[in-house]
C-alpha positions as CSV (number, residue, x, y, z in Angstrom):
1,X,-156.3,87.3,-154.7
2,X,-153.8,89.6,-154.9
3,X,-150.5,89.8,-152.4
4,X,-148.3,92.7,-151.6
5,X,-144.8,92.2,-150.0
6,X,-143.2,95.6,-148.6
7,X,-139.5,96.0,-148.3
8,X,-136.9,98.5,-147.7
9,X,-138.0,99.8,-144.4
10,X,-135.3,100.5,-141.6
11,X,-133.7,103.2,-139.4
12,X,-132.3,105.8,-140.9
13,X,-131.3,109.8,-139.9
14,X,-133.3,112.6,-140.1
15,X,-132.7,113.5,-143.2
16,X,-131.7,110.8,-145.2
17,X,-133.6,108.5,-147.8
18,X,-134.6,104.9,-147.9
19,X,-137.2,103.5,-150.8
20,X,-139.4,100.4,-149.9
21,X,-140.6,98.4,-152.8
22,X,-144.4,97.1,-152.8
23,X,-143.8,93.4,-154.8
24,X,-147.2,92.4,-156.4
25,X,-148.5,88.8,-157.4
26,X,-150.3,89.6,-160.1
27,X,-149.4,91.8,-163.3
28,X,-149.3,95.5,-162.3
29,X,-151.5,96.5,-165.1
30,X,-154.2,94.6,-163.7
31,X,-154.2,96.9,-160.5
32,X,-156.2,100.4,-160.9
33,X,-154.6,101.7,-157.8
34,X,-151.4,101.7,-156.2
35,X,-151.2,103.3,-152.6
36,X,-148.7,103.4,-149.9
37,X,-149.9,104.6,-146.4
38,X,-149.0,104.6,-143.1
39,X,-149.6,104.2,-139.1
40,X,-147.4,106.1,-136.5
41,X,-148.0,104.7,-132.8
42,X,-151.4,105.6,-131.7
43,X,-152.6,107.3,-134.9
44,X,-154.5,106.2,-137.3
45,X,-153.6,104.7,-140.9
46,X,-153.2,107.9,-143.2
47,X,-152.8,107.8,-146.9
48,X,-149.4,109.0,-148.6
49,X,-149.2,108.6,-152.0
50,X,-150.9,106.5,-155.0
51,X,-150.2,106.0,-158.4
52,X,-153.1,105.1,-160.6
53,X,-152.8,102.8,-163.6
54,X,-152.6,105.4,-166.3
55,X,-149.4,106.7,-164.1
56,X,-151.1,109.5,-162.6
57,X,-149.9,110.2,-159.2
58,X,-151.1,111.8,-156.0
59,X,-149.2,113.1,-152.7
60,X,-150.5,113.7,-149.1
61,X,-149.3,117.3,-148.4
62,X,-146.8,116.3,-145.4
63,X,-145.0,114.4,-148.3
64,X,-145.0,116.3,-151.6
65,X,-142.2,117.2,-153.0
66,X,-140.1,114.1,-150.4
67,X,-141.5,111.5,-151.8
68,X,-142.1,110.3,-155.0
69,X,-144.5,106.8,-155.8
70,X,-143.3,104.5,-158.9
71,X,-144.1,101.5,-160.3
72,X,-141.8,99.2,-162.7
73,X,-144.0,96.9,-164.8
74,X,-141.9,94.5,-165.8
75,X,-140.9,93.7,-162.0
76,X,-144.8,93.9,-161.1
77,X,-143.2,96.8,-158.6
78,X,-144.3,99.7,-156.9
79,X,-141.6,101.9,-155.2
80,X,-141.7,104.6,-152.6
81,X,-138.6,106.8,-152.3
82,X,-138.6,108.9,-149.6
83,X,-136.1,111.9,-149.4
84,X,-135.3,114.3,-146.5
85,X,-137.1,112.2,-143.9
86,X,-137.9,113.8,-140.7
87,X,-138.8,112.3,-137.2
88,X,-142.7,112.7,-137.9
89,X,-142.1,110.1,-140.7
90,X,-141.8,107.4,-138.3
91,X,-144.7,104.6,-138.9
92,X,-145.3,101.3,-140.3
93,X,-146.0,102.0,-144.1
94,X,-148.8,99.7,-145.8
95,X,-149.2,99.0,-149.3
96,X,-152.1,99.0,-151.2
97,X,-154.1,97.9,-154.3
98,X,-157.3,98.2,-155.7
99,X,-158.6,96.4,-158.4
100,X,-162.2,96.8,-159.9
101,X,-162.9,94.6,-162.2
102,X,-161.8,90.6,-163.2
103,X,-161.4,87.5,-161.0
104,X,-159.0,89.7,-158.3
105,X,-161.2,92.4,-157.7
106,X,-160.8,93.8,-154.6
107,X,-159.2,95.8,-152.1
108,X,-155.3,94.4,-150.9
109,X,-153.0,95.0,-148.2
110,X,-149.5,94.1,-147.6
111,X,-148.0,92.9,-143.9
112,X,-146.7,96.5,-143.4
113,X,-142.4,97.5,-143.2
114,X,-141.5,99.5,-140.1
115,X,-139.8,103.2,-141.3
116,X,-138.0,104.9,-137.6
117,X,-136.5,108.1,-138.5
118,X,-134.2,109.4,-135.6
119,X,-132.5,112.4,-134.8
């Protein structure tokens, strides 16, 4: 089994930044994939960002070049920093891991931290 804790969420301005932190129980390197998504009210969970194990990363469109995914290995950390955050940002944002091989394969979710963006 693998568990995620998110952190870092809150209210903050249109504009502003806030980075939430995805704390892992197991060593990072045994994780292939490292996502963050998220779910506005009524809409469905969409992805964000990931960060694969060989450091690679990926960006949804609505957030490339605002956002930027990490990961600190000796904190078994992932990190989302999110820069000039507008209103449509609001949502609960999800991390996620995906493991593929070894005794905590599988597909991981954290509890969710709630991001409100106001004007």
């Amino acid at each position: 089994q693998v568990q995620l804790v998110e952190s870092g969420g809150g209210l903050v301005q249109a504009g502003g930044s806030l980075r939430l932190s995805c704390a892992a129980s197991v060593s990072i390197f045994s994780i292939n994939v490292l996502g963050w998504y998220r779910q506005a009210p009524g809409k469905q969970r969409e992805w964000v960002a990931t960060i694969v194990r060989g450091g690679g990363t990926n960006y949804a469109d609505s957030v490339k070049g605002r956002f930027t995914i990490s990961r600190d290995n000796d904190k078994n950390t992932a990190y989302l920093q999110m820069n000039s955050l507008k209103l449509e940002d609001t949502a609960v944002y999800y991390c996620n891991a995906i493991t593929f091989s070894g005794p905590t394969s599988g597909n991981y979710w954290g509890q969710g931290t709630q991001v409100t963006v106001s004007s």
